[in-house]
N, C-alpha and C positions, 0 to 999 in steps of 0.2 A: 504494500500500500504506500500512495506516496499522498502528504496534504495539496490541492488541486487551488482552491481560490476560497475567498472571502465576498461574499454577498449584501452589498447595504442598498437601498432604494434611495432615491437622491428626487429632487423638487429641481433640480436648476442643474442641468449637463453641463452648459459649460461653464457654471462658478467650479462646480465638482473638479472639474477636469483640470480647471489652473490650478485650483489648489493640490490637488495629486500632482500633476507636471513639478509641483513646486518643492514636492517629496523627492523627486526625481524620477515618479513612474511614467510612462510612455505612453501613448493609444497604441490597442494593438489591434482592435477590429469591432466592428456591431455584430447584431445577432436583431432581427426586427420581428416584431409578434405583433398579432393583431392588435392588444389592447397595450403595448409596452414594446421596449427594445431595452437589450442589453449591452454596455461599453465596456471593454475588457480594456484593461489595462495591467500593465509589468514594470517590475523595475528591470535594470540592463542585465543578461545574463541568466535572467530568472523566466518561467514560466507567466501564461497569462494567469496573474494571483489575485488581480482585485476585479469584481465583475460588479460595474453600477446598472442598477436597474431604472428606467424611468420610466413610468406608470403615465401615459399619454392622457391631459388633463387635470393629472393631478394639481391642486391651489394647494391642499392644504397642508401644512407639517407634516411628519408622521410621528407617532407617538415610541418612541426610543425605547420605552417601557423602564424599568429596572432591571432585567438580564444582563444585558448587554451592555460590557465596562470599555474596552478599547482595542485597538490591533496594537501590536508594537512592531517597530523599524530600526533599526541600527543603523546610526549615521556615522559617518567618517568624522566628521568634525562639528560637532553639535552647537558651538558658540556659532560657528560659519551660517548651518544651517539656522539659525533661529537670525542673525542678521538680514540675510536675504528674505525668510517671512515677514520678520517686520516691516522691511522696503514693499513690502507686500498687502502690510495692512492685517498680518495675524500676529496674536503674540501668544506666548505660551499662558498656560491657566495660573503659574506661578514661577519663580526662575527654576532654572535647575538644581536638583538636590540628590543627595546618597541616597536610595532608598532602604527603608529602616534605619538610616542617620550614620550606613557602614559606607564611607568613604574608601574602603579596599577596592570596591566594586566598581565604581563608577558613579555617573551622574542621568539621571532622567528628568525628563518632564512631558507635559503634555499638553497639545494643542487639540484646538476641535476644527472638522470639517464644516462646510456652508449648512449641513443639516444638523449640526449637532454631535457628531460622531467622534468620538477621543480616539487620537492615536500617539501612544506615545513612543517618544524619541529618545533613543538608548545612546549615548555617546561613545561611540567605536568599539560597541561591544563587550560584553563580559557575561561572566556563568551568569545564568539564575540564580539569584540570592537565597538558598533556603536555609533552613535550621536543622540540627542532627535529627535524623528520628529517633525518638524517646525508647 
């Protein structure tokens, strides 16, 4: 088994789209349905991982619910990265920080999409921070 893509519904293709471009993912192709079409997009190197769906007509928000917490991305250089969004008009929900306060690890934060959606931004990588199992 290999993980294939990520599914979010969007109100607005092309805010959606600059702001993913802005990630660094690509357009990689549509897919068009009677009542919706789907925009696939990748970052370089990788498979088509993020697929927006847009629901032809839709005005209104959609409700995010409480499930659903964020994607994560690993940037190369996440001060860079958060420069260029701000030229952009995004900024993150708060500066970047260790999470659970362990500076070994690295630094995250998180930004939202035009609809609402958190993704957050891992600075050049590192393990998963877990705790021993008990």
């Amino acid at each position: 088994m290999r993980y294939v893509h990520t599914c979010v519904r969007v109100r607005d293709p092309a805010a959606s789209i600059r702001f993913y471009e802005s990630l660094g993912f690509e357009r990689r192709g549509r897919l068009n349905f009677e009542t919706a079409y789907n925009l696939y997009l990748g970052l370089p190197g990788d498979g088509d991982t993020l697929e927006l769906t847009v629901n032809r007509d839709r005005d209104q928000p959609y409700d995010l619910g409480d499930g659903y917490n964020h994607m994560a991305l690993v940037a190369d250089d996440l001060d860079a990265l958060l420069e260029k969004l701000a030229a952009e008009g995004i900024e993150p929900e708060r500066p970047p920080y260790s999470p659970g306060g362990r500076t070994e690890v690295g630094r995250i934060c998180f930004v939202r999409d035009p609809d609402g959606y958190r993704i957050e931004l891992i600075d050049r990588g590192f393990p998963t921070p877990q705790d021993p199992d008990d």
